[in-house]
C-alpha positions as a Markdown table, in Angstrom:
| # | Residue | x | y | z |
|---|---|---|---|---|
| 1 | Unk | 76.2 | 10.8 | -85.5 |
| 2 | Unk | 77.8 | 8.0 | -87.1 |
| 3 | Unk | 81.1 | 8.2 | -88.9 |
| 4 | Unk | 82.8 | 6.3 | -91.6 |
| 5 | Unk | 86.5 | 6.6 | -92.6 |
| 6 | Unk | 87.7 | 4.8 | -96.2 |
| 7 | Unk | 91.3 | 4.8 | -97.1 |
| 8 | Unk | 92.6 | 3.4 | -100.6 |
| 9 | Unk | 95.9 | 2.5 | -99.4 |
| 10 | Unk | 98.5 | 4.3 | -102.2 |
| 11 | Unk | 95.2 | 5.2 | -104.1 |
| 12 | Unk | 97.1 | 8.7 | -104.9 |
| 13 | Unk | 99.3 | 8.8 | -108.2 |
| 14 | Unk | 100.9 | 10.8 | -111.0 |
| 15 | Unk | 99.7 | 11.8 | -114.3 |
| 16 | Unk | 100.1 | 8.7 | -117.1 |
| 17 | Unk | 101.2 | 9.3 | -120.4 |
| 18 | Unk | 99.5 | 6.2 | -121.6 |
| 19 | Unk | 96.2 | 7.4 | -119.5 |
| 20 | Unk | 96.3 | 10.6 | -121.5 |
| 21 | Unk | 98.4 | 12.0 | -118.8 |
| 22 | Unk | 95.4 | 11.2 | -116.3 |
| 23 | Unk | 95.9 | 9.7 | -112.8 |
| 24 | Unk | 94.4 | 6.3 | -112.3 |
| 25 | Unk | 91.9 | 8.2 | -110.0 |
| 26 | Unk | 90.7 | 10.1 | -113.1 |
| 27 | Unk | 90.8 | 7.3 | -115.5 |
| 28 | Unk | 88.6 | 5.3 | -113.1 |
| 29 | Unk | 85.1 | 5.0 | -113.0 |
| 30 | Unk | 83.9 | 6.0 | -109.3 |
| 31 | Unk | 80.3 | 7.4 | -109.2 |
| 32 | Unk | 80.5 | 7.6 | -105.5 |
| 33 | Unk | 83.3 | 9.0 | -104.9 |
| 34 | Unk | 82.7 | 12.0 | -107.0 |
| 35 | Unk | 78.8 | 11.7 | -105.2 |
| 36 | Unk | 81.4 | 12.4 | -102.0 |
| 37 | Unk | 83.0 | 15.4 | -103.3 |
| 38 | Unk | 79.8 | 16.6 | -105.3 |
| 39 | Unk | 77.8 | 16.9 | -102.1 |
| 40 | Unk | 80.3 | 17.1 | -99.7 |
| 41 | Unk | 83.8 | 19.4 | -99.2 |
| 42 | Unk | 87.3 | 18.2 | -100.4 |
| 43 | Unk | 91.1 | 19.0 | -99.3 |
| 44 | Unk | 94.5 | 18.0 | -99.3 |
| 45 | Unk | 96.0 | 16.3 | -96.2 |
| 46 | Unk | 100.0 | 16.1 | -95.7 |
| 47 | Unk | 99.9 | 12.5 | -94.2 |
| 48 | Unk | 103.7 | 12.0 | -94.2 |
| 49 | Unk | 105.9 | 14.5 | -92.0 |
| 50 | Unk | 108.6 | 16.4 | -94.1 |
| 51 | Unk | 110.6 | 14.7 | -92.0 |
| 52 | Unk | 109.7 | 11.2 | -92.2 |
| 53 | Unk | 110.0 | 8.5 | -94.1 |
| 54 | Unk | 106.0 | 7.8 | -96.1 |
| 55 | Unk | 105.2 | 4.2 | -94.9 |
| 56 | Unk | 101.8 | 3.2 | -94.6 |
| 57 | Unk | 102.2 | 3.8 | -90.2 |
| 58 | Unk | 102.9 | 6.9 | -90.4 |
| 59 | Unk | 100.5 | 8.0 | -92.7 |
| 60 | Unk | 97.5 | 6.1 | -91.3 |
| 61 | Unk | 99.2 | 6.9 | -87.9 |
| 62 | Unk | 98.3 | 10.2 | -89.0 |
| 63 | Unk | 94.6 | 10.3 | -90.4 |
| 64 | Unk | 93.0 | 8.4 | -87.4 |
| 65 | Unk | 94.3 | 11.3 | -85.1 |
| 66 | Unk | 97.5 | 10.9 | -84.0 |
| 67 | Unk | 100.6 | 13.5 | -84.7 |
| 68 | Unk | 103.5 | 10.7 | -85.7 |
| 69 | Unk | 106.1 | 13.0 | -84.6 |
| 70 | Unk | 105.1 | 12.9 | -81.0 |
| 71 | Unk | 103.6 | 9.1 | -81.0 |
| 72 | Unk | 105.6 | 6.5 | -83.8 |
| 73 | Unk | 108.3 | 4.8 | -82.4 |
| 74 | Unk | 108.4 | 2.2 | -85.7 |
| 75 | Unk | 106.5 | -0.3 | -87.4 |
| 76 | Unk | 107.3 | -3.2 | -86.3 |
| 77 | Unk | 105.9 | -2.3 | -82.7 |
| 78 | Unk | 102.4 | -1.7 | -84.3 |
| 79 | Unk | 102.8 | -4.9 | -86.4 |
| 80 | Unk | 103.8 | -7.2 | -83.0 |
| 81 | Unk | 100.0 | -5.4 | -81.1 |
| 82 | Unk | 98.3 | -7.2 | -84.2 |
| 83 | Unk | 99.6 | -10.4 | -83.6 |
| 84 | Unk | 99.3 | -10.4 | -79.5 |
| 85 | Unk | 103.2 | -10.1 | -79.3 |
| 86 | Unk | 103.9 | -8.2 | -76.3 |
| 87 | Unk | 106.8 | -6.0 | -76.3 |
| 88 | Unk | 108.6 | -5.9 | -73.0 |
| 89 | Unk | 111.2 | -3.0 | -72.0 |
| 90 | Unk | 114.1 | -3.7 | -73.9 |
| 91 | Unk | 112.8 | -5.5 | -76.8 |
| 92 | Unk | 112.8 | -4.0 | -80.0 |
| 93 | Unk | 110.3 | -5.1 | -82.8 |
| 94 | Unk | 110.9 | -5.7 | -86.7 |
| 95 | Unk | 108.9 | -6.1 | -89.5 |
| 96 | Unk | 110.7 | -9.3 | -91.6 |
| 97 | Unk | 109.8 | -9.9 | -94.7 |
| 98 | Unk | 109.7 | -12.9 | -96.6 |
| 99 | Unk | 111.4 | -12.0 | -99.9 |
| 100 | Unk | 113.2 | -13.4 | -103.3 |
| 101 | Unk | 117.0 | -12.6 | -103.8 |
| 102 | Unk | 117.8 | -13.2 | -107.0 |
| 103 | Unk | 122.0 | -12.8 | -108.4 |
| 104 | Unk | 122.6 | -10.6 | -105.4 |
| 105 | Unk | 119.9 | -8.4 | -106.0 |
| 106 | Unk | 116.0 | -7.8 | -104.2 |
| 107 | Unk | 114.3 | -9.5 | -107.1 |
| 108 | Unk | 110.7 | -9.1 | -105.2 |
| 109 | Unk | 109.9 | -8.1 | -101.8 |
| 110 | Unk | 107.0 | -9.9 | -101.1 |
| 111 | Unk | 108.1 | -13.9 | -102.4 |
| 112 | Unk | 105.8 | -13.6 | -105.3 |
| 113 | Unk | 103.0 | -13.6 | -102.1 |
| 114 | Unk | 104.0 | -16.5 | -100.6 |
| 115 | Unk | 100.5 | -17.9 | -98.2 |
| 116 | Unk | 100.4 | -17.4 | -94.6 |
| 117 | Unk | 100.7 | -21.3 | -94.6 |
| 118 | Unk | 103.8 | -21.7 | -95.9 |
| 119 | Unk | 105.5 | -18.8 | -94.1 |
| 120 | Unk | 104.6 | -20.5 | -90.9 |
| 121 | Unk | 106.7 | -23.7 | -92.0 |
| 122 | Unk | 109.3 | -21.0 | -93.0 |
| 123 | Unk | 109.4 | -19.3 | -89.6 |
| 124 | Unk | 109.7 | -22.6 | -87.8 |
| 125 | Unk | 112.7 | -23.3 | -89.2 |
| 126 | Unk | 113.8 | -19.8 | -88.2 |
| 127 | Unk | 113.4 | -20.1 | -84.8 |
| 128 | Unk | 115.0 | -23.5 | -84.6 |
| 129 | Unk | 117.8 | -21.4 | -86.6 |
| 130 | Unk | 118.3 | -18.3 | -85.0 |
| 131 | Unk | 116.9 | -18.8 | -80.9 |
| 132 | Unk | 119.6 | -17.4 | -79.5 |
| 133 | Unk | 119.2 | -13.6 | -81.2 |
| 134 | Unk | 115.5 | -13.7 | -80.9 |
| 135 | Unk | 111.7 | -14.6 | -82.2 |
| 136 | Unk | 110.3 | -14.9 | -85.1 |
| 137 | Unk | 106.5 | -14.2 | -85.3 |
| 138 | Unk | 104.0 | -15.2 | -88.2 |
| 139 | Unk | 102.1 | -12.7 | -89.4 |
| 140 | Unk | 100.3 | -12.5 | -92.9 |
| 141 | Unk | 101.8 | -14.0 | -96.1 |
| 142 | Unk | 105.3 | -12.2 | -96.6 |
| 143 | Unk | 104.7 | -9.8 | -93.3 |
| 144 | Unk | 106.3 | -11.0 | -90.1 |
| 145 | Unk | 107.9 | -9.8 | -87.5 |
| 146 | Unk | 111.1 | -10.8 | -85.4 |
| 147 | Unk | 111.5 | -9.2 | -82.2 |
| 148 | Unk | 115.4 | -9.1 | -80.2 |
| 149 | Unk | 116.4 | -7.6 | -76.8 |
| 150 | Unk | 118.2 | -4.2 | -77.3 |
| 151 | Unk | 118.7 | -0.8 | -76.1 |
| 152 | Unk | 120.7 | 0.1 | -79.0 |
| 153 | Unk | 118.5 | 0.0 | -82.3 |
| 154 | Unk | 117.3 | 3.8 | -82.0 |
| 155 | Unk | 120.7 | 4.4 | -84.2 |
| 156 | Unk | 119.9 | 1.8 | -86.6 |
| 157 | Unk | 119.1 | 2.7 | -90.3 |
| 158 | Unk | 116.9 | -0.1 | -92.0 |
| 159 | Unk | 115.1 | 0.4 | -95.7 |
| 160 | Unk | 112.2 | -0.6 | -96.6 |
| 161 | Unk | 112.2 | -4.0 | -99.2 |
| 162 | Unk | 110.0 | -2.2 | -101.5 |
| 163 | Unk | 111.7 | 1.0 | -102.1 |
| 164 | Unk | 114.7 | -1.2 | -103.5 |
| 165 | Unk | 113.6 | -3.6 | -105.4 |
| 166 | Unk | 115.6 | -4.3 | -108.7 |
| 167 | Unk | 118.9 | -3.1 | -106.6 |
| 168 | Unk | 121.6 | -4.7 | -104.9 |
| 169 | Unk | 121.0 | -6.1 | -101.5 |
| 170 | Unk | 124.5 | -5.7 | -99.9 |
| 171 | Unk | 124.0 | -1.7 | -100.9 |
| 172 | Unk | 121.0 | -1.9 | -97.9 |
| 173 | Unk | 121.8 | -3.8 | -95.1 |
| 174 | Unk | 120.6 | -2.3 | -92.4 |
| 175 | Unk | 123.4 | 0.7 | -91.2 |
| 176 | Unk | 125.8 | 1.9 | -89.5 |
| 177 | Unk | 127.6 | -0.8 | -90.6 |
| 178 | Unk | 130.3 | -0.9 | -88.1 |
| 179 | Unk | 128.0 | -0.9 | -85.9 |
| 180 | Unk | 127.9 | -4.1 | -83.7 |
| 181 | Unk | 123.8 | -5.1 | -83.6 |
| 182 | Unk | 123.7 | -3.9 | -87.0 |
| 183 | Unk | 126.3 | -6.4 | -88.1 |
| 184 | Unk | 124.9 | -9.3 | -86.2 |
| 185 | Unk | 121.6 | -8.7 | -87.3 |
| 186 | Unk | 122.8 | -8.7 | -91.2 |
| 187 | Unk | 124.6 | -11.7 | -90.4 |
| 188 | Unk | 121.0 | -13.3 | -89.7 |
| 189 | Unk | 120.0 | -11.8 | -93.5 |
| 190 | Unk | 123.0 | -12.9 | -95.1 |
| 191 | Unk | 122.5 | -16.9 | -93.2 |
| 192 | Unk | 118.7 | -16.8 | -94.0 |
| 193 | Unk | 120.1 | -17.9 | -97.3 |
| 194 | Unk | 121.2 | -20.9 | -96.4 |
| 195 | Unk | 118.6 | -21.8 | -94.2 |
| 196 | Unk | 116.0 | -21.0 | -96.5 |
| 197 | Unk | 117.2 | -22.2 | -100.4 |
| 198 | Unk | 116.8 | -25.4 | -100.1 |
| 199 | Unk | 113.9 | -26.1 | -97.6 |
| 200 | Unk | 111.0 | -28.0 | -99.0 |
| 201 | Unk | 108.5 | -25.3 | -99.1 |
| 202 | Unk | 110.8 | -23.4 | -101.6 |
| 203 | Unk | 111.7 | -26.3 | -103.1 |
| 204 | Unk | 107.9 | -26.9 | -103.7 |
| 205 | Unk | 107.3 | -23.6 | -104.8 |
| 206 | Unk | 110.1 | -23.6 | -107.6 |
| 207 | Unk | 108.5 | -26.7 | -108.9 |
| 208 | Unk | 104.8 | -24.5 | -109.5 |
| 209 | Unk | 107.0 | -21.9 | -110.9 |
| 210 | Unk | 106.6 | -19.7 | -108.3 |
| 211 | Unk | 109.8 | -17.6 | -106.9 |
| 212 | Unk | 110.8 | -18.5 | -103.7 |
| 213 | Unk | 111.0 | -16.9 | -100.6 |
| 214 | Unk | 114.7 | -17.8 | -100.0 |
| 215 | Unk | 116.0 | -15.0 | -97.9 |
| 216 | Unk | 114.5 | -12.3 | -95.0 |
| 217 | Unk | 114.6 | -8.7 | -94.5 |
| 218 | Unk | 114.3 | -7.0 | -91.2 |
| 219 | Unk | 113.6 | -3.2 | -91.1 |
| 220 | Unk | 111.2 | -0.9 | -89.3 |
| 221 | Unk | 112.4 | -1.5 | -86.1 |
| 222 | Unk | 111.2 | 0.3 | -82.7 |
| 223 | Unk | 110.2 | 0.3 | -78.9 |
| 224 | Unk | 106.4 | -0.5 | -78.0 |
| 225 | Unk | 104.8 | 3.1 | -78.2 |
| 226 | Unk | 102.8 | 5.1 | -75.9 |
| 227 | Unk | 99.4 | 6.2 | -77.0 |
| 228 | Unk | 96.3 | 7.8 | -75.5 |
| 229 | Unk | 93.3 | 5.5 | -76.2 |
| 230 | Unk | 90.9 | 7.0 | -78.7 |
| 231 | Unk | 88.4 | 6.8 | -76.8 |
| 232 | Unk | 89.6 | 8.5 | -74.5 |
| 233 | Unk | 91.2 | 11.7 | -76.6 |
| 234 | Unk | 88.0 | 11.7 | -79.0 |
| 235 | Unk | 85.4 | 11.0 | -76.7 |
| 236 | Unk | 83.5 | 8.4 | -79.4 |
| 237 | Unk | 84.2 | 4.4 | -79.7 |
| 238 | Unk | 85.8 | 3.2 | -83.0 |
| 239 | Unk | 86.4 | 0.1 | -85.0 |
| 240 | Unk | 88.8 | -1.1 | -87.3 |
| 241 | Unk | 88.6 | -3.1 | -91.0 |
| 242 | Unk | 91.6 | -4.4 | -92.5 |
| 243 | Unk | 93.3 | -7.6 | -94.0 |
| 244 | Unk | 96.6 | -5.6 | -92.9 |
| 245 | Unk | 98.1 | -6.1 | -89.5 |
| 246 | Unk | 99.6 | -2.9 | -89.8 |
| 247 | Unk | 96.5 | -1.4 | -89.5 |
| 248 | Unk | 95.4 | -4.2 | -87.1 |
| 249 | Unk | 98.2 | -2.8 | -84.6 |
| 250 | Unk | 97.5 | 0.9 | -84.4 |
| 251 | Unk | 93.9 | -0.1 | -83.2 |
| 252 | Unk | 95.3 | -2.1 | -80.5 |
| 253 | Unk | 97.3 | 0.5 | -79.4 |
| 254 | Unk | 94.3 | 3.0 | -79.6 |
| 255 | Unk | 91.7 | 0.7 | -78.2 |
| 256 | Unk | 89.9 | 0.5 | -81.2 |
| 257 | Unk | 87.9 | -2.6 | -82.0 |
| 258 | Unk | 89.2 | -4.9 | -84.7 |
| 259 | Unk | 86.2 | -6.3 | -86.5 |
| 260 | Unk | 87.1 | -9.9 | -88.2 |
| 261 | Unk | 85.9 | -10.0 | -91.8 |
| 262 | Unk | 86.4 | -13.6 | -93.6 |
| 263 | Unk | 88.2 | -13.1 | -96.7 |
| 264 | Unk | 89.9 | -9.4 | -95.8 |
| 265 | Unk | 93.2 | -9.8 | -97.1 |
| 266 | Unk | 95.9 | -7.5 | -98.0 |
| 267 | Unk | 95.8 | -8.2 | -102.0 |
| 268 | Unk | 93.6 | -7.6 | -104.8 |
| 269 | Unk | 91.0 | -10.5 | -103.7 |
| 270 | Unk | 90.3 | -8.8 | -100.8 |
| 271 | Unk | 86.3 | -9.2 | -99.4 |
| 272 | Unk | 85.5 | -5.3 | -100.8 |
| 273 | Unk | 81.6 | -6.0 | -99.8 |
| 274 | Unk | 82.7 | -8.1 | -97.1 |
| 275 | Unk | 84.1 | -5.1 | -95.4 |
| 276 | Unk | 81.0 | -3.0 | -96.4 |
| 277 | Unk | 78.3 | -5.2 | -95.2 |
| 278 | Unk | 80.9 | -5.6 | -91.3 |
| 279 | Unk | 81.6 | -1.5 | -91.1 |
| 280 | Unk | 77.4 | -1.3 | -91.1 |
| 281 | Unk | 77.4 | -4.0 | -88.5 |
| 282 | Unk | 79.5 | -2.5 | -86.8 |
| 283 | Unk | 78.4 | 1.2 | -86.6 |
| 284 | Unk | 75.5 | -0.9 | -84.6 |
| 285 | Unk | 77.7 | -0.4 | -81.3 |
| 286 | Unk | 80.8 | 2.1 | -82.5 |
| 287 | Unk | 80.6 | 5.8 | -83.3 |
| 288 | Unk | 83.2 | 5.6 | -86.2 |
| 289 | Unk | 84.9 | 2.9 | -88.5 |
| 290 | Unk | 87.9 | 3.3 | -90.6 |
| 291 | Unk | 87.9 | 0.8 | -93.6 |
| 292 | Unk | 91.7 | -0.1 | -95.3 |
| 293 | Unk | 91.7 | -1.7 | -98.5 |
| 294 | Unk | 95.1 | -2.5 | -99.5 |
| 295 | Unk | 95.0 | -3.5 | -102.9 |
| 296 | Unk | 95.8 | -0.1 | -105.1 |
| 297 | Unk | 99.3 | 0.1 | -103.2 |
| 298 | Unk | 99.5 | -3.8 | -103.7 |
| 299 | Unk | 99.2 | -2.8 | -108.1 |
| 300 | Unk | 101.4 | 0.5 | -107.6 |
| 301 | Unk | 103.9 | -1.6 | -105.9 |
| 302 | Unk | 103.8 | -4.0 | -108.9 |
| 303 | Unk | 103.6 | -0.8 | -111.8 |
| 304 | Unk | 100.2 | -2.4 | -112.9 |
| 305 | Unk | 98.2 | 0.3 | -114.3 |
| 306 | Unk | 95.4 | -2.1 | -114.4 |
| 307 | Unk | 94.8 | -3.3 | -111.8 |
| 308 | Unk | 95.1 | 0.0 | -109.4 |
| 309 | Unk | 91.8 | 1.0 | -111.5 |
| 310 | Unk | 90.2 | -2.4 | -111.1 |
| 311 | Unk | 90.9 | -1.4 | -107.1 |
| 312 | Unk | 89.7 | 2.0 | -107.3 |
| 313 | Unk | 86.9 | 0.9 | -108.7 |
| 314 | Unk | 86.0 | -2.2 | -106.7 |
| 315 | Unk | 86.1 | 0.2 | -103.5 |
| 316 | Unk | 84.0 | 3.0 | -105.1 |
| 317 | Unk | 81.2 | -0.1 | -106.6 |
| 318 | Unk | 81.9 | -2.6 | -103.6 |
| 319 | Unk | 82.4 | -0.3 | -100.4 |
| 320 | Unk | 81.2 | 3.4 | -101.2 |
| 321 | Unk | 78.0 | 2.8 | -102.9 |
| 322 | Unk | 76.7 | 0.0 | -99.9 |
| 323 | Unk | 77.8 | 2.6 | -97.6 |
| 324 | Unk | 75.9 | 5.5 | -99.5 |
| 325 | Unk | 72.8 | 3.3 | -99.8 |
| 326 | Unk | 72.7 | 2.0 | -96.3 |
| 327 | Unk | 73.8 | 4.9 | -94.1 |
| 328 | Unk | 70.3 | 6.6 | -94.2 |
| 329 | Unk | 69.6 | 4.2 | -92.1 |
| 330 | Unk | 71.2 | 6.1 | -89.0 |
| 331 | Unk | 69.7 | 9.4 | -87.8 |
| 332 | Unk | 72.9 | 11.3 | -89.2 |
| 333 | Unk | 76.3 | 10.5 | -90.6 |
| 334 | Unk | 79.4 | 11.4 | -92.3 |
| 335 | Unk | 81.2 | 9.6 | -94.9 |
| 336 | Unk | 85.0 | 10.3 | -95.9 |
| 337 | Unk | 87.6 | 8.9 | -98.9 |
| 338 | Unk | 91.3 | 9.5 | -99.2 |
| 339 | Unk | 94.3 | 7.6 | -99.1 |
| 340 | Unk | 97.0 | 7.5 | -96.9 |
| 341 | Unk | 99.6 | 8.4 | -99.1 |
| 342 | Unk | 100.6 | 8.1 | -102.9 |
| 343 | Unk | 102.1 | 5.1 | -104.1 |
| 344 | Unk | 102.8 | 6.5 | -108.6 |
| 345 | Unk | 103.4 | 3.4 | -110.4 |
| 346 | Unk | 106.3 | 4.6 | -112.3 |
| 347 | Unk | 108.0 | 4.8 | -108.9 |
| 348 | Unk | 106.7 | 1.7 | -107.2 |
| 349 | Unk | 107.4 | 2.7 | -104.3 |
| 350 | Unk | 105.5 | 5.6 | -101.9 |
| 351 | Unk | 105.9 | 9.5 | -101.6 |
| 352 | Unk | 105.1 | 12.0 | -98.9 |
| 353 | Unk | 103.1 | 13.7 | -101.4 |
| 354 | Unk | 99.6 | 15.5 | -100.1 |
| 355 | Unk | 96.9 | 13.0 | -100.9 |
| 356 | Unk | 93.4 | 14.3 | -102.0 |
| 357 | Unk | 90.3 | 13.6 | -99.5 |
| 358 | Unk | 86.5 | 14.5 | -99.8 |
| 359 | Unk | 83.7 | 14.1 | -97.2 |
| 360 | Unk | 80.0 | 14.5 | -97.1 |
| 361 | Unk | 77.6 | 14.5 | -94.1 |
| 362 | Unk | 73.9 | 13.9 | -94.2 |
| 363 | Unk | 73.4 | 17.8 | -93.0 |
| 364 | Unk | 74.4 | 18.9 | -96.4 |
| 365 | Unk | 77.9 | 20.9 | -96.4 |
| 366 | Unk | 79.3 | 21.4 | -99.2 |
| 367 | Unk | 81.3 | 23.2 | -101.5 |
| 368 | Unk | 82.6 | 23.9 | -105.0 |
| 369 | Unk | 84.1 | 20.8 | -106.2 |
| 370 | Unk | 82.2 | 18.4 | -108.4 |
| 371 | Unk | 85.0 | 15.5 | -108.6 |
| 372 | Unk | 87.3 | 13.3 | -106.3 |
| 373 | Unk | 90.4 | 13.3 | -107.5 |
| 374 | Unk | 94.2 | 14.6 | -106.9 |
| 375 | Unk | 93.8 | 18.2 | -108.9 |
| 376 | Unk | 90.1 | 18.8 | -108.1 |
| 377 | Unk | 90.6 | 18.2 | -104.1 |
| 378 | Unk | 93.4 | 21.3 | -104.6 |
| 379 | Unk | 90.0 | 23.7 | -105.0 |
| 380 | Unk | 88.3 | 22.3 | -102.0 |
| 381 | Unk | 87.0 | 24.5 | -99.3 |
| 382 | Unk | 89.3 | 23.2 | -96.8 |
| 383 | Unk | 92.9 | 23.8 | -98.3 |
| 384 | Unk | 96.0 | 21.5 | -97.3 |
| 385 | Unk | 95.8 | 20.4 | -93.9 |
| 386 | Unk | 98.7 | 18.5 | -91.7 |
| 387 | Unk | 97.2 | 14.8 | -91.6 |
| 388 | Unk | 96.7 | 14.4 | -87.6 |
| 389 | Unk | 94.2 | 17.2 | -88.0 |
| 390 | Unk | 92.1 | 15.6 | -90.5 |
| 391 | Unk | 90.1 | 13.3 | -88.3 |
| 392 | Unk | 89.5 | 16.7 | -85.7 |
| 393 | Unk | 88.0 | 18.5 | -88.7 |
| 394 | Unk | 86.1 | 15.0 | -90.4 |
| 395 | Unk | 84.1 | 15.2 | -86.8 |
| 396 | Unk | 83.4 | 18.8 | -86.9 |
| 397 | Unk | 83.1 | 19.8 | -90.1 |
| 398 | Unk | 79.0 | 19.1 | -90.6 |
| 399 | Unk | 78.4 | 21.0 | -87.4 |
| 400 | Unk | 81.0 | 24.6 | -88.0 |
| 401 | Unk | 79.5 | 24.9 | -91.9 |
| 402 | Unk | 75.5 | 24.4 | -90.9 |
């Protein structure tokens, strides 16, 4: 049995007035996805804890198997696995972004996507800066990580960039703010400033009219986490595809493999048939892959309607139908779509929201539903799940409804 895994990162949304008060899953043309739900079951899956905050590790965290309440320590710790930055005992990992201050407030969190290139020159001059607190670590575009020794970060309160954009930045240093590492590490945010307004990448960038990525942001901070492999709790081999190294990171830590796909990147020109034609190659030698396409949060982030439909329906054209049409080739299979979480474009930022999923297997379950989106999956056979459980019940379900 083979098994296939896609998740539209913030695919989930709200009703749109100017949709005719349709989500951009219902406005959007996606054959294959409603082929999913047609022959297949559907359900809700809590991704995101009650208790949590609804970031992308958590939620993903969740839907390959893994309860985040026992197992996430943070995101930065996953982020440093993807990058082969070994956390030692003691050292605490953040994610930094590279973002745009503008008149005191967080103008854009991601430097209007500044390129992996020029972040590299960026986090030189970081290190040469700020040595003596700790490393920087490049990553992809605006995500990067810094990593400091401390025992003392598990009371530290850090927001994510993109759930404050448009507000002031002094309102979200990270907290408490008397506390001591707290107020040395917003020291390094406040100084980033200086070190990065005038350097000649910026400078460069202003010149093509692009914003420039003249200040960093630390949050998601944690310890190196402690994880069964997959392998090992699941009894099946599995495989990663992502332009993400969020995504990257978990499968490190659960011994999955990451496959390389040229032009998988975490924006709209991600390689959608690209990461297709690599999750066929590589069901070859693994028993499951879970494909991440990034690109609907990467629009809801931005509020363009647009292009989270151009998304949804580049993964239901470029992804789902090769996978439809070339699955038959294995003996048996099953084929799932969700996301990990909302991310409603007249909030811009995620929710903890149950997100709608639908799976169909070559043996033929199936129930009522005729459509993938958010209001059909709430008629699905398989109710509202919590989101560690889904990937138990993705494996099992073809075999408990024959």
């Amino acid at each position: 049995m083979k098994y296939v895994v896609v998740i539209g990162d913030g695919m989930a949304d709200y009703p749109l007035k100017d949709l005719g008060n349709k989500t951009p899953l219902q406005a959007a043309q996606t054959p294959n996805m409603d082929y999913i739900a047609d022959h297949g079951v559907s359900g809700l899956l809590k991704t995101v804890p009650d208790h949590m905050d609804p970031g992308s590790d958590v939620a993903n965290l969740s839907i390959m198997g893994y309860d985040p309440g026992k197992f996430y320590t943070g995101r930065g710790p996953l982020e440093a696995a993807s990058i082969g930055a070994e956390l030692a005992k003691g050292e605490v990992a953040f994610r930094c972004n590279f973002i745009n201050e503008e008149d005191g407030l967080l103008a854009d969190f991601n430097a209007d996507h500044i390129s992996t290139e020029e972040a590299s020159e960026l986090i030189e001059t970081l290190n040469q800066t700020f040595y003596s607190f700790g490393k920087f670590y490049l990553g992809t575009s605006y995500r990067n990580l810094f990593i400091c020794k401390n025992t003392e970060t598990s009371t530290l309160q850090s927001t994510p960039p993109h759930d404050v954009v448009g507000e002031s930045i002094s309102d979200h240093f990270i907290k408490p703010a008397e506390n001591k590492k707290a107020a040395a590490l917003n020291k390094i945010l406040i100084k980033s400033q200086e070190v990065l307004r005038d350097h000649p990448v910026n400078l460069k960038r202003i010149k093509e009219g692009k914003k420039p990525a003249n200040m960093i942001w630390l949050w998601g901070q944690g310890v190196k986490p402690q994880m069964p492999p997959f392998a090992e709790k699941y009894g099946i081999k599995g495989a990663t595809i992502t332009g993400v190294d969020l995504i990257k990171g978990i499968g490190v830590y659960l011994g999955l493999t990451n496959v390389h796909v040229p032009g998988a990147t975490g924006y709209y020109d991600t390689d959608y048939c690209g990461k297709a034609k690599h999750a066929l190659k590589a069901l070859e030698e693994h028993d499951i892959v879970f494909i991440h396409v990034e690109a609907p949060d990467e629009a809801a982030h931005a509020g363009d309607v647009e292009e989270k439909i151009k998304a949804i329906e580049r993964i239901d054209s470029r992804i789902l139908e090769k996978l439809l049409d070339d699955l038959s080739d294995f003996d048996d299979y099953s084929l799932s779509i969700l996301p990990d979480h909302p991310t409603p474009i007249t909030l811009k930022t995620h929710t903890s929201d149950p997100v709608p999923y639908a799976m169909c297997s070559s043996k033929g379950s199936r129930d009522d539903v005729k459509f993938y989106d958010e209001f059909s999956a709430q008629k699905g056979s398989q109710g509202l799940i919590e989101g560690y459980r889904f990937l138990e019940n993705f494996l099992t379900f073809s075999e408990v409804n024959l």
